[in-house]
C-alpha positions in Angstrom: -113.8 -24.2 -31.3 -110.2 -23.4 -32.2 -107.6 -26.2 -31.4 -104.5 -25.3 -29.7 -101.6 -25.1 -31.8 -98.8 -27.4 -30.4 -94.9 -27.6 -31.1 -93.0 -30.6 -32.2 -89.5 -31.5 -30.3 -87.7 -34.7 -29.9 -89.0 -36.0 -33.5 -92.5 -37.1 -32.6 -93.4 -35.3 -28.9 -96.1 -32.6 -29.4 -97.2 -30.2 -26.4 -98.9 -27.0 -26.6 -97.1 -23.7 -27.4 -95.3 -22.4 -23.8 -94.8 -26.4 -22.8 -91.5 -27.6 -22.2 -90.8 -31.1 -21.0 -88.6 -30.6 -18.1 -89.2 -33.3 -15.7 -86.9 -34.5 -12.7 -84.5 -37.5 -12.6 -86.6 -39.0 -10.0 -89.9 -38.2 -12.8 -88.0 -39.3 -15.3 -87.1 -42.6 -13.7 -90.2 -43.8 -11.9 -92.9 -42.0 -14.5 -91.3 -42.8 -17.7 -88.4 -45.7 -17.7 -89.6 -47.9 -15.0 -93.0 -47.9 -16.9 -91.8 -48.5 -20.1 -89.6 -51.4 -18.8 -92.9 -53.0 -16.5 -94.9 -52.1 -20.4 -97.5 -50.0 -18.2 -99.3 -47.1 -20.2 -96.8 -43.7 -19.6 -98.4 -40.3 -18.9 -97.5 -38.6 -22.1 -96.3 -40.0 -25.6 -93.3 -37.5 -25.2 -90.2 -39.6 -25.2 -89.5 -41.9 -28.7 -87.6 -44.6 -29.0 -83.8 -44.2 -30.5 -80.4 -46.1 -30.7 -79.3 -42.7 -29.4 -75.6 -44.4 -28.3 -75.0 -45.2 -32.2 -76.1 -41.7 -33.6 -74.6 -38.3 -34.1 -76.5 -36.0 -31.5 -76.2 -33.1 -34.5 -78.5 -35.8 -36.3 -80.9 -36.1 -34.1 -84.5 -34.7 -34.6 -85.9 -31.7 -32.5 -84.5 -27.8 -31.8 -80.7 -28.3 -31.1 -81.7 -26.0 -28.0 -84.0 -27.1 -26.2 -83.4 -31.1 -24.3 -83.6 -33.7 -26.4 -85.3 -37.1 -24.6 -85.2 -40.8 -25.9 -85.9 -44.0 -24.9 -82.8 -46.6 -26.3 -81.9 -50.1 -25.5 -78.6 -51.4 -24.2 -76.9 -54.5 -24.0 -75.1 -55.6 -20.3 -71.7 -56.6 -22.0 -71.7 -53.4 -24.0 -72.8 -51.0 -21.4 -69.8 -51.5 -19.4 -67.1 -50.5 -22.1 -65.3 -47.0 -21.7 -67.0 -45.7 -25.0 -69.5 -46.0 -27.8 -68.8 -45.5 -31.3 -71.2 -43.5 -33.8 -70.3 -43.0 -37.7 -68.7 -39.8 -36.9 -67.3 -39.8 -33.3 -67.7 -41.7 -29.8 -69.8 -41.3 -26.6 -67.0 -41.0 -23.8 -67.9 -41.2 -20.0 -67.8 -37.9 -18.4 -66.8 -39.8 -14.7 -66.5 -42.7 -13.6 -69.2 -42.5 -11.2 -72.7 -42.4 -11.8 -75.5 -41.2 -9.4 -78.1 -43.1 -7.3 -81.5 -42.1 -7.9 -84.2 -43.0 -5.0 -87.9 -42.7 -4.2 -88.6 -39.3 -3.0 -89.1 -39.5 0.9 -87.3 -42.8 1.1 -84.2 -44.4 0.8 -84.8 -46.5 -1.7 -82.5 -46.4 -5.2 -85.0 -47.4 -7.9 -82.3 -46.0 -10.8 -78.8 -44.9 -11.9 -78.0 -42.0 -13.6 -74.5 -41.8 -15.8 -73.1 -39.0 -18.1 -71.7 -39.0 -21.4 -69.6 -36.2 -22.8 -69.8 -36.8 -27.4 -65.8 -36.8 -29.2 -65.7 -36.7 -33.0 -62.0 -37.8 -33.8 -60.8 -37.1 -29.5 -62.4 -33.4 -30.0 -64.6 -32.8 -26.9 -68.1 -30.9 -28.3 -70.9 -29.3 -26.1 -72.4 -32.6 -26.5 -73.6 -34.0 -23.4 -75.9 -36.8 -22.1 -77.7 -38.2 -19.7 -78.3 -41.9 -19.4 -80.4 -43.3 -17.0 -81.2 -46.8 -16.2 -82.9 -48.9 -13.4 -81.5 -50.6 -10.5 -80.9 -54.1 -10.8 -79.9 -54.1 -14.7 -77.8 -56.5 -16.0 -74.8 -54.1 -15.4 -75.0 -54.5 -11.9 -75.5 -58.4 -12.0 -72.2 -61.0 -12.7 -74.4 -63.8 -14.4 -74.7 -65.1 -18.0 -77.9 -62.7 -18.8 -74.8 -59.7 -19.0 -75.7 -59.7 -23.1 -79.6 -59.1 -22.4 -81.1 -55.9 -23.3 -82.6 -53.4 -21.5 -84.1 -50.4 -21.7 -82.8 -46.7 -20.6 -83.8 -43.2 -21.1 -81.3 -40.4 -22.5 -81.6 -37.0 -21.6 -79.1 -35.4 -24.8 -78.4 -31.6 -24.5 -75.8 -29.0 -25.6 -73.6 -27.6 -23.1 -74.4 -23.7 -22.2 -71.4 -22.1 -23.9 -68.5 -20.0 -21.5 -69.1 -16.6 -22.6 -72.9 -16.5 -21.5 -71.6 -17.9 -17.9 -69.6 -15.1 -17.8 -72.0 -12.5 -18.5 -74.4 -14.3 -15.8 -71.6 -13.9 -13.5 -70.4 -10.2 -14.3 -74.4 -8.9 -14.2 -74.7 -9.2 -10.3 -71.7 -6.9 -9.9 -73.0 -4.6 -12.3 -76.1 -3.9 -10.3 -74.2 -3.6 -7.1 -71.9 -1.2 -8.8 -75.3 1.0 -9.4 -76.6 0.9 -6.3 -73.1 2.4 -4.8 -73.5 5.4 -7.0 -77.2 6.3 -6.1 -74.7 7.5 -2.8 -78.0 6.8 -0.3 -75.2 5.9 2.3 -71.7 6.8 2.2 -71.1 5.5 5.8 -69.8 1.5 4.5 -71.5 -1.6 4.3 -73.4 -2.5 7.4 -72.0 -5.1 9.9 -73.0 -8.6 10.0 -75.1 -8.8 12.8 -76.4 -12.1 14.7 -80.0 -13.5 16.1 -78.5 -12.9 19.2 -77.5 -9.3 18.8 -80.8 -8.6 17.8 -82.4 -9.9 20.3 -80.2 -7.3 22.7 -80.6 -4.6 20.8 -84.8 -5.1 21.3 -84.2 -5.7 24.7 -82.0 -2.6 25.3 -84.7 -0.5 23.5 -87.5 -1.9 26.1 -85.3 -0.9 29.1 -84.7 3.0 28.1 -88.7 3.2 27.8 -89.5 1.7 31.0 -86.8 4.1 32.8 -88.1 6.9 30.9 -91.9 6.2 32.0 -90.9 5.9 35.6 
């Protein structure tokens, strides 16, 4: 029996052709980081382990399109500075403000989610990232264990560039523009109409045939 073929990305991830890892924040927090932080078994080897904060994202293994996911450890006095430095450049904050993730269904926050924007010598790139760490790290405690390590996942990805926004933009008008010339109605766009209006329109209809009948 033939074996399906698989695809590599992320350095050591393998799914089957047509696959792509995609999964949610909330997936992505509860599934895979809070796991690997309680060391339960995870659904899928798909995530390897990287200092992914000390490391030019052009270096890093797996198709430079497609998202790149790794599992890196941080330390509670470091994780609070504005930047981190790599070889070649620094990972710069994109905001200040990061993102609560909660259980689906509830109100409970179970993670944070921050992004990073990547600057070799103050030159932004389409460098961007992800980070995401659990609630109740040692960046949200003031105690002495702010130096411990913990464990986060990265989402890294390239920014989608200007000009193929533009076209997304532009393609919607394009299609109007051919439905006008087909010339089905030369009379102008119709007028918004309400529930309500609809409603007496019906109930004008059912009038004239009752009248008529009688």
């Amino acid at each position: 029996m033939e074996k399906p073929r698989s695809v590599s990305c992320g350095g050591t991830m393998r799914l089957p052709l047509g696959y792509r890892f995609r999964p949610t924040d909330e997936e992505l927090v509860i599934h895979y980081l809070l796991r690997k932080v309680c060391c339960v078994p995870l659904p899928a080897s798909v995530i390897p382990e990287l200092d992914v904060f000390h490391t030019n994202p052009s270096h890093l293994p797996g198709s430079p399109k497609e998202n790149k996911y790794f599992f890196s450890k941080r330390r509670g006095n470091l994780a609070k500075c504005g930047r981190t430095n790599t070889c070649s450049g620094y990972w710069k904050p994109a905001s200040g403000r990061e993102k609560v993730i909660v259980v689906p269904g509830t109100k409970q926050a179970v993670g944070m989610k921050k992004s990073w924007v990547f600057r070799p010598d103050c030159l932004r790139t389409r460098w961007l990232m992800n980070e995401y760490r659990l609630v109740g790290s040692p960046t949200t405690r003031n105690s002495p264990q702010q130096a411990t390590e913990y464990w986060v996942v990265c989402c890294i990805y390239q920014q989608r560039s200007k000009i193929t926004s533009k076209r997304e933009v532009i393609m919607p008008s394009i299609i109007d523009f051919m439905v006008e010339d087909r010339g089905i109605d030369d009379s102008g766009p119709p007028q918004p109409s309400s529930s309500s209006s609809v409603i007496t329109a019906v109930s004008s209809n059912e009038v004239d045939q009752e009248a008529s009948s009688s």
